[in-house]
N, C-alpha and C positions, 0 to 999 in steps of 0.2 A: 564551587565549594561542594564537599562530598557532603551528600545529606545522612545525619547519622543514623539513619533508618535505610540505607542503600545495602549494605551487609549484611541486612535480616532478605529484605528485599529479594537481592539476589539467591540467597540460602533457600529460600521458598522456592524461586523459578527453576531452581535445580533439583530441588525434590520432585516438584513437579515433572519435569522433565525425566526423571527414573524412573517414574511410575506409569507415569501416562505418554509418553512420547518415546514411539519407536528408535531402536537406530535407524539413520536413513543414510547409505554408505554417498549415494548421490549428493545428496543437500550440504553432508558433511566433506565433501570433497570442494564441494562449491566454496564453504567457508576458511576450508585449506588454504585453497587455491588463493580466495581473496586477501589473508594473512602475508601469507607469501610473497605477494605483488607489492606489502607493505601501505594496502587500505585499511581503515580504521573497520571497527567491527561493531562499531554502533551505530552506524546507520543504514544496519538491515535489521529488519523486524525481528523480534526473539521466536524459539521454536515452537513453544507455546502460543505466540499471537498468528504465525504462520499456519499451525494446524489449525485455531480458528476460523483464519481464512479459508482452510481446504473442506471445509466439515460447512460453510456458509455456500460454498459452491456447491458442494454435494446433495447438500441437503435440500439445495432449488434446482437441481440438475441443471444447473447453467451450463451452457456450451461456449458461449464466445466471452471472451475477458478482456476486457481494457483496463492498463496500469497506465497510473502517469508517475515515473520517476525509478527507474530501471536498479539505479545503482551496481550491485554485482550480482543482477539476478537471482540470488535469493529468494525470494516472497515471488518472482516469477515461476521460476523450478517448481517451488511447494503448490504454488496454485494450479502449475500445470500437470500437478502429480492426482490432482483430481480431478482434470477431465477425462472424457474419453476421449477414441484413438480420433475421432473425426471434431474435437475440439481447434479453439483456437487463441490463441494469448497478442493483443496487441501491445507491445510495452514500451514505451515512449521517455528516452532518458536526455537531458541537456548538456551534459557533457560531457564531451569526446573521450576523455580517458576512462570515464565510466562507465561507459557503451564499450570501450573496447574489451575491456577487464569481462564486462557483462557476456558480449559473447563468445570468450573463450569459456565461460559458466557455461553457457546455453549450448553449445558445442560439443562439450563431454559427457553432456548430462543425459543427453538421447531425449532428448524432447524436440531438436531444433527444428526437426517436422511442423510443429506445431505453434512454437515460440516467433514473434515477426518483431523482431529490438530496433527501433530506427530511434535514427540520432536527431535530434531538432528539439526547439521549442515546442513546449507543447500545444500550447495553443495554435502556431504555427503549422504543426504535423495535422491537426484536429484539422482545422479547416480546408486542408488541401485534400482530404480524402475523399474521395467521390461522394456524388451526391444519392446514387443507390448503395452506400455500404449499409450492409445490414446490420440492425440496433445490437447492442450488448446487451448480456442479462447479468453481468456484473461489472462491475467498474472500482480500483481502488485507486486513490489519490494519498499520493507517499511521496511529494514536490515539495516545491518554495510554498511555504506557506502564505506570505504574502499574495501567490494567485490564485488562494482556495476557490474565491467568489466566483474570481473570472470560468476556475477550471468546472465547476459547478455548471453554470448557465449553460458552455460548453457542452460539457457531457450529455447533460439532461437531453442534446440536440441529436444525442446515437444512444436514448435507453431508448426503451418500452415500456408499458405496464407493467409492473413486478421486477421490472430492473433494480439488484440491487444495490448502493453506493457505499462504499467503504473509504473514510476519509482519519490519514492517519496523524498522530500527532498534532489534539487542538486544544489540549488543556494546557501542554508546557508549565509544566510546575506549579499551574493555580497563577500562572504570568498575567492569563487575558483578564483575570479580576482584577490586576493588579493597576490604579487608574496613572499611575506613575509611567508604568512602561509604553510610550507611543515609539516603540521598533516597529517598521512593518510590517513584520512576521506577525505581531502581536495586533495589531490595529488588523491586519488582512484575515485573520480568527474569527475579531468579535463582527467584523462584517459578515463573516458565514456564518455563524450563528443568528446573525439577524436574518439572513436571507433563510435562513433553514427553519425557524418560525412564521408558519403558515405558509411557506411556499409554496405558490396555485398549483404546479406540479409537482408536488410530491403527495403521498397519500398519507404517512406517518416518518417521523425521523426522533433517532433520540443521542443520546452522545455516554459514554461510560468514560470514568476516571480509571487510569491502570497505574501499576505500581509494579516496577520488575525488576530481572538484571538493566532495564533501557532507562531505569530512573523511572520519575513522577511524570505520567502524559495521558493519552486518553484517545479514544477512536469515539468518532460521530459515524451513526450509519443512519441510512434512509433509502426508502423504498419511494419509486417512480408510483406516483397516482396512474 
């Protein structure tokens, strides 16, 4: 059901977006392209939460990037539009027609230098990578929400110090309050929030409620002790 505050909602992130957000001929060829192919358009991050993410890398000069959950490389591309030329983006998507869509994105965008999209589980990709890969200093998780917990513990096992974790989509509509909903997506939430209060390795973590063109949701982020 459309929430009747979605039409203001979206009216805001458009404004936004004329004022504060460049054109960006690449990123918009990306979502072209994704249209075209006949993929939905909500489940890549808005251009507004994308600069976010690029302005959170820049601002910690992050070099190496791990995504989990590719979709059509969207929020890949933007993130890769703020490294530099010696960066690197691991992005890890589950399935196959979205990885393929993904690197026809990553492909024309002139990042693929730097972009590495493998297809697999994620947890499955995680653990098969060597045992000297070098840590991330940023990391987003844009998955099955259901394996927030798992991808968490995960992760935590390729940050560093000051690595920072970007976890999207974990309010769902004010869902995880809700004591009715036991969906997994919704139960696999309130578990990360519990792990993300006083979690031994982390140093501080906090969560913000958003409100867009993507509907009622929310980003957690947290910082590697």
């Amino acid at each position: 059901m459309l929430n009747p505050d979605q039409n203001t909602w979206t009216a805001v992130d458009q404004y936004i977006e004329q004022h504060l957000i460049p054109e960006n001929p690449i990123l918009q060829k990306a979502l072209d392209h994704t249209a075209e192919r006949g993929f939905p358009g909500h489940l890549h991050v808005a251009p507004n939460q994308g600069a976010f993410l690029a302005m959170l890398i820049q601002m910690n000069q992050c070099k190496r990037i791990l995504e989990l959950g590719t979709f059509a490389a969207y929020s890949t591309i933007y993130m890769a539009q703020a490294l530099a030329e010696d960066g690197y983006i691991l992005t890890i998507e589950g399935r196959d027609t979205h990885i393929a869509l993904a690197q026809e994105n990553i492909n024309t965008s002139g990042y693929s230098q730097i972009i590495d999209a493998r297809l697999g589980r994620a947890m499955d990709v995680l653990r098969e990578l060597p045992t000297d890969t070098p840590p991330f200093d940023f990391i987003f998780i844009d998955a099955d929400k259901q394996s927030y917990p798992e991808y968490l513990e995960l992760c935590l096992s390729f940050s560093h110090s000051g690595t920072i974790i970007v976890m999207d989509n974990v309010i769902r509509a004010a869902e995880i309050i809700n004591p009715d909903n036991q969906k997994p997506s919704i139960t696999g939430l309130r578990e990360l929030f519990q792990l993300l209060d006083h979690h031994p390795k982390l140093a501080t973590c906090t969560a913000l409620q958003t409100v867009g063109c993507k509907g009622y949701d929310g980003f957690a982020i947290a910082i590697v002790k």
